[in-house]
C-alpha positions as CSV (number, residue, x, y, z in Angstrom):
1,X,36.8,-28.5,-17.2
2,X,33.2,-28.4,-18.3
3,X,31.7,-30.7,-20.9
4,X,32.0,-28.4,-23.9
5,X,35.5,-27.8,-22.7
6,X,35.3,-24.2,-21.3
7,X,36.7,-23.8,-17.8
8,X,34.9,-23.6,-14.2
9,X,37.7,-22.0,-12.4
10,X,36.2,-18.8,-10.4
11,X,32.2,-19.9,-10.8
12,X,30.2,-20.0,-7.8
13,X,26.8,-21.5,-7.7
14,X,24.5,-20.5,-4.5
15,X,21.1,-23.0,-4.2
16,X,18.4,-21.1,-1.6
17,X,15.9,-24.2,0.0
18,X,14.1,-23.9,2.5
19,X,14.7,-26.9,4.7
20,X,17.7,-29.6,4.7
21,X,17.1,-32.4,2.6
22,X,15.5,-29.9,-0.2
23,X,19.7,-29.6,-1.4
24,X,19.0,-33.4,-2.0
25,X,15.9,-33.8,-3.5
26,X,16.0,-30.3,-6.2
27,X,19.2,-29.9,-7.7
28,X,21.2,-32.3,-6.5
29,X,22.7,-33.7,-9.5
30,X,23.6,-30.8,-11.7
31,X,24.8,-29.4,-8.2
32,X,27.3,-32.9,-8.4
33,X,28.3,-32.3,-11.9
34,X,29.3,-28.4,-11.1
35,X,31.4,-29.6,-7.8
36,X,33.0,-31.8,-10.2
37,X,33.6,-29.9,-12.9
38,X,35.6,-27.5,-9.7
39,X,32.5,-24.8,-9.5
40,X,32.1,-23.9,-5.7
41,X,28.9,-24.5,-5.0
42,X,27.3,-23.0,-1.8
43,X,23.4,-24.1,-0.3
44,X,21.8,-22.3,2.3
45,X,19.5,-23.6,4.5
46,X,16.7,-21.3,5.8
47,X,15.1,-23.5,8.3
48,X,16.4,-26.4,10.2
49,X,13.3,-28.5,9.3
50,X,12.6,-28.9,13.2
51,X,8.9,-28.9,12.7
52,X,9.2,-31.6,9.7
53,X,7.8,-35.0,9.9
54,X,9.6,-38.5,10.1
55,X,8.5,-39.7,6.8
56,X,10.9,-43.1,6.9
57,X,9.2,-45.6,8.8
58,X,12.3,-46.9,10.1
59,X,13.2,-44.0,11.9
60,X,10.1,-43.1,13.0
61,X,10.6,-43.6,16.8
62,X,10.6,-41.7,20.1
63,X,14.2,-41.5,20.6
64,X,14.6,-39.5,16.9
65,X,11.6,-37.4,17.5
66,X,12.9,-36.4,20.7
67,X,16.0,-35.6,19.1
68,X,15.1,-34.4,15.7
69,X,16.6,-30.4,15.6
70,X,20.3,-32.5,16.0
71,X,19.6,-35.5,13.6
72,X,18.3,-33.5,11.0
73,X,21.5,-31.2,11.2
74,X,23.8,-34.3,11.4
75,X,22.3,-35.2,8.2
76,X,22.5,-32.1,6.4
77,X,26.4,-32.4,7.1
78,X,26.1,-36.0,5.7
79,X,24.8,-34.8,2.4
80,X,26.4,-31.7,2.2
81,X,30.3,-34.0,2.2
82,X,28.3,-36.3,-0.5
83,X,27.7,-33.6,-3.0
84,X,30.6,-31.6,-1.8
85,X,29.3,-28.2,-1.3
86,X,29.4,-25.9,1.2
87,X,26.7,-24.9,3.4
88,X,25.2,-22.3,5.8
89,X,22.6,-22.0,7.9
90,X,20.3,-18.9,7.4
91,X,19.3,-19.8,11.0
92,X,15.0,-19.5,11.1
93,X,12.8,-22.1,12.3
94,X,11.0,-24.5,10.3
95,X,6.9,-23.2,9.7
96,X,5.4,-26.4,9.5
97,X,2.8,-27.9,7.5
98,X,-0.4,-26.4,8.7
99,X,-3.4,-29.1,8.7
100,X,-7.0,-29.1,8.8
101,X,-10.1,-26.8,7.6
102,X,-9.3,-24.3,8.0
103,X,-6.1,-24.3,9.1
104,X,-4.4,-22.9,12.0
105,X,-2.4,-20.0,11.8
106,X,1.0,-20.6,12.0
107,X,3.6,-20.5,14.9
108,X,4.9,-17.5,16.5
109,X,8.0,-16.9,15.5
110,X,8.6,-19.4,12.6
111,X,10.7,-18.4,9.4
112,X,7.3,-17.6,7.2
113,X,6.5,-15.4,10.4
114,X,9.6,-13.6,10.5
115,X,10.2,-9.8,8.5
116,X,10.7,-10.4,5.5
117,X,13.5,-7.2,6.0
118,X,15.0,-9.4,8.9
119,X,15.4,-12.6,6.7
120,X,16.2,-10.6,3.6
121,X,19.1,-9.0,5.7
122,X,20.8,-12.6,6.4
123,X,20.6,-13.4,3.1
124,X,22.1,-10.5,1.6
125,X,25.0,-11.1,3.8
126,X,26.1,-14.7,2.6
127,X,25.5,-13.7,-1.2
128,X,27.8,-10.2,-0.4
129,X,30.2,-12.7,1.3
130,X,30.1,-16.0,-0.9
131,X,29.5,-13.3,-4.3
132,X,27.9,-16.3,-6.5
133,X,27.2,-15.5,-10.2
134,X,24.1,-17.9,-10.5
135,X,21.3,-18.2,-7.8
136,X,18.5,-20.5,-7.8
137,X,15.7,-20.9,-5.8
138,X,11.7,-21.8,-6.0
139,X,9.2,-20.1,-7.6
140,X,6.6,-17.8,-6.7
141,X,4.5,-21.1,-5.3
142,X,7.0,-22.2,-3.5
143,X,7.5,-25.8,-5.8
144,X,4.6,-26.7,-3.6
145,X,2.7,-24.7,-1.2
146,X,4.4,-25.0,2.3
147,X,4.6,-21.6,4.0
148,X,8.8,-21.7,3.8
149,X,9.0,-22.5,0.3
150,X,7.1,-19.8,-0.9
151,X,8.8,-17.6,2.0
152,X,12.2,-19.3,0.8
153,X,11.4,-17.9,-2.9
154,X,10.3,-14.0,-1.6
155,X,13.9,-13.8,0.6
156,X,15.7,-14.6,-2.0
157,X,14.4,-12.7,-4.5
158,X,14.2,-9.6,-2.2
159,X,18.1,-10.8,-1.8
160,X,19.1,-10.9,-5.0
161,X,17.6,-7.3,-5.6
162,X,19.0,-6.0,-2.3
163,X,22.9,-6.9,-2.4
164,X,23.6,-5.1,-5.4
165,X,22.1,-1.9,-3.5
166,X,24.7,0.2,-1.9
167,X,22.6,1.6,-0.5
168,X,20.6,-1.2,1.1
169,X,22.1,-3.1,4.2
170,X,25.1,-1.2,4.0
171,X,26.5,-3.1,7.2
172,X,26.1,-6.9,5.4
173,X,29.2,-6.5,3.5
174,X,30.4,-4.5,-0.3
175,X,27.6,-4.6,-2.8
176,X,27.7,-7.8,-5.2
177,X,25.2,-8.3,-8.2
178,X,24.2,-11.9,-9.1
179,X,24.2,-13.2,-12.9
180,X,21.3,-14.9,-13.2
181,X,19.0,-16.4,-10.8
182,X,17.0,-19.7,-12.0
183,X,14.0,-21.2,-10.1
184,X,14.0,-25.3,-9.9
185,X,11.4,-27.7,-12.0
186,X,12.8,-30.4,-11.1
187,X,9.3,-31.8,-10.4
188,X,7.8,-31.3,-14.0
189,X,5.1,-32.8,-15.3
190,X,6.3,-33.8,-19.2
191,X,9.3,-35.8,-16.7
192,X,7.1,-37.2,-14.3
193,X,4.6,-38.5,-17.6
194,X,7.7,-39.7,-19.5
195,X,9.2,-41.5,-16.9
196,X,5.9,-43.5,-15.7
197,X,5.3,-44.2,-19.9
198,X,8.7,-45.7,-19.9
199,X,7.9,-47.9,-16.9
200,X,4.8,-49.0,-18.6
201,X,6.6,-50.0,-22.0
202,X,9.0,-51.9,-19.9
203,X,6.3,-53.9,-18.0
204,X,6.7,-52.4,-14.8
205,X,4.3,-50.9,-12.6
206,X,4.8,-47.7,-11.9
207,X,5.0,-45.3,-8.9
208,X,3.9,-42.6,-10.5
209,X,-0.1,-43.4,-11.3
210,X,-1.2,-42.3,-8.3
211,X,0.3,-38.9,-8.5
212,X,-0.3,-38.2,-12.4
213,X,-3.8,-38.6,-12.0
214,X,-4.1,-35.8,-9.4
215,X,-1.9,-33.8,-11.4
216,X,-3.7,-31.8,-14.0
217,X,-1.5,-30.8,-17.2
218,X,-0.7,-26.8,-16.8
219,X,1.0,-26.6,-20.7
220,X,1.9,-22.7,-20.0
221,X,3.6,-23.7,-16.6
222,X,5.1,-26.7,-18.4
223,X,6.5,-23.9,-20.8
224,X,8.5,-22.0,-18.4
225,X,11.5,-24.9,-18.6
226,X,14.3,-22.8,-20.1
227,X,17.4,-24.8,-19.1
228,X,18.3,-28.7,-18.9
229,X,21.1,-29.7,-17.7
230,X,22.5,-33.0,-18.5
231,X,23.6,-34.6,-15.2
232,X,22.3,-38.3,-15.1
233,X,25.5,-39.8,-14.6
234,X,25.3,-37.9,-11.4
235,X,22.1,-39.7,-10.4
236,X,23.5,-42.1,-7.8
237,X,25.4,-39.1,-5.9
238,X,21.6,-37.6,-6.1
239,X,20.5,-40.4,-4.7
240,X,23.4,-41.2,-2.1
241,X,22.7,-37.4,-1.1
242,X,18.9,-38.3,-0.5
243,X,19.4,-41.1,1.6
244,X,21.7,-39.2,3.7
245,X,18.4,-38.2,5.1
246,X,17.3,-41.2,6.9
247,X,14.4,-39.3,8.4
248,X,12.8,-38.1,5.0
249,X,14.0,-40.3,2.7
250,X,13.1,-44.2,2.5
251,X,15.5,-46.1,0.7
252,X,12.7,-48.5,-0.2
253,X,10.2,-45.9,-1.0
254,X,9.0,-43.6,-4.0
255,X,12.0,-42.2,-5.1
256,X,14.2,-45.2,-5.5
257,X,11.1,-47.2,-7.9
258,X,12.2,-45.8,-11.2
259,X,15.6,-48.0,-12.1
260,X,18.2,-45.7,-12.6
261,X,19.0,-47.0,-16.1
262,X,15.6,-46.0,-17.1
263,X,15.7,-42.1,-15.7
264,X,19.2,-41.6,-17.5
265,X,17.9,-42.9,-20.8
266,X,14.7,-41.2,-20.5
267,X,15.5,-38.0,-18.8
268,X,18.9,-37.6,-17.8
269,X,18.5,-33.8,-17.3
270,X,17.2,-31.4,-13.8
271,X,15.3,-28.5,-15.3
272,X,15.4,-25.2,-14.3
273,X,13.9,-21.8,-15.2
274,X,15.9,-18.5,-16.1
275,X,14.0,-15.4,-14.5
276,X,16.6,-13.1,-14.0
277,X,19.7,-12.7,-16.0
278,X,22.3,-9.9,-16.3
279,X,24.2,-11.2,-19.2
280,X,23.0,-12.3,-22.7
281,X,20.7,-15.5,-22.3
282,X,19.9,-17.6,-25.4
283,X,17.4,-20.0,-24.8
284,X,16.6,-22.8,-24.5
285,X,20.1,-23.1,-22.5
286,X,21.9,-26.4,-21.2
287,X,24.1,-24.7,-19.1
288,X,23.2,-22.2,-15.9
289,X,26.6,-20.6,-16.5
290,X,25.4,-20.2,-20.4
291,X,26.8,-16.6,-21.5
292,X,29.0,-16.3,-17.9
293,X,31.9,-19.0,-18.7
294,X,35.2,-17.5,-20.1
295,X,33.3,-13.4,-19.2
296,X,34.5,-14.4,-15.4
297,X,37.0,-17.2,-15.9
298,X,39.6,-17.2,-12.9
299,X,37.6,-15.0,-10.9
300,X,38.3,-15.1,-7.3
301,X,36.2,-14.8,-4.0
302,X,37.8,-12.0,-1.9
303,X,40.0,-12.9,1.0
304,X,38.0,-12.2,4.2
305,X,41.2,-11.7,6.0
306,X,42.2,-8.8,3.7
């Protein structure tokens, strides 16, 4: 049952990201509280982050660069049994983070690379075959700029419009139309400012000077936040999820400053953005499934075997 009492049975949540780890780091604790709650939540993975850096010192050594393509897929399945979702691969190859002035085109072949009709197609199929009610994914920059996050958000909005076409891929499976689709702010800046205030009032020094002062205040994107959902008692599966990825993720770097006490007092909600919804939407909301519990209650995926 869900915290206002209404029951989960039959939701399906799909999350879009564009490499593994992003399940981890965007989502990852309202996507905890939904698996608990008995949603079936479903990530796909668009790239398999092959081109990604080693940003944990600890693993930063020849033996895990040579073997990166397998460790980072080990990992994913590591996480993925943590939050307790499932998982597919969309199957593209990670773009990279172009560097220098100005900067080099981008691979051959790579997922940003690829037609966006090709990539589009794939995704069609799992969201025809898993038939989710809520989709989120990243907004039209992408969260940040890299070349698969903003090619992650174009896919899967040319998805979301595409399956409920008959009349497009007609070979990827019966039509299905999403609910609503969300992009992630989990990244805000009224969070990021709150939770480095807090540090200072406690008498901590906090992680989070650095990257405030290069982050200029955008009110009107600030003002896009449409949904919070509470979720911080899920915070140390977040976290447990995140560390999973021993080559992203330091366990004694930025994300693990802030004592945990401190984010679930000060902002024990992951934010989100409602930009497409097919049912009536009040906002502000606190739910994604906010107008779709009870309408679909018991709803069932079809068998594949029928």
């Amino acid at each position: 049952m869900s915290p206002n009492g209404q029951s989960a049975a039959g939701l399906r949540l799909m999350h879009v990201h564009a490499h593994p780890d992003d399940e981890s780091s965007k989502g990852a604790a309202s996507t905890a509280r939904y698996v608990a709650e008995g949603v079936d939540v479903h990530v796909v993975t668009c790239t398999g982050g092959e081109r990604g850096s080693v940003l944990n010192p600890k693993m930063d050594r020849p033996d895990v660069l040579a073997n990166i393509t397998e460790i980072r897929r080990a990992e994913m399945e590591a996480a993925r049994e943590i939050l307790g979702v499932t998982q597919d691969w969309l199957g593209f190859i990670d773009s990279g983070w172009p560097e220098g002035d100005p900067k080099p085109p981008l691979p051959e072949g790579c997922f940003a690379l690829v037609p966006l009709e090709e990539s589009t197609e794939r995704l069609v199929r799992l969201i025809r075959s898993f038939r989710p009610h809520v989709l989120t994914t990243y907004d039209e920059n992408g969260g940040y700029p890299h070349p698969d996050h903003i090619r992650c958000h174009e896919v899967s909005m040319a998805a979301f419009e595409a399956a409920a076409d008959p009349e497009r891929f007609p070979e990827a499976g019966e039509p299905w139309q999403v609910l609503k689709v969300y992009y992630q702010h989990g990244f805000n800046r009224p969070r990021t400012v709150a939770l480095h205030e807090a540090m200072l009032a406690r008498g901590l020094e906090s992680p989070l000077t650095e990257r405030l002062e290069q982050w200029k205040p955008d009110p009107k994107h600030d003002a896009r936040i449409t949904t919070r959902v509470e979720c911080g008692e899920y915070f140390p599966v977040r976290d447990r999820a995140l560390i999973a990825h021993a080559t992203q993720i330091d366990p004694d770097g930025f994300f693990f400053q802030i004592p945990m006490d401190l984010q679930q007092e000060i902002w024990p909600t992951e934010d989100f953005e409602l930009v497409k919804s097919h049912v009536d939407a009040a906002l502000p909301e606190d739910d994604l499934f906010a107008g779709i519990r009870g309408v679909v209650e018991g709803a069932s995926r079809p068998d594949p075997a029928a």
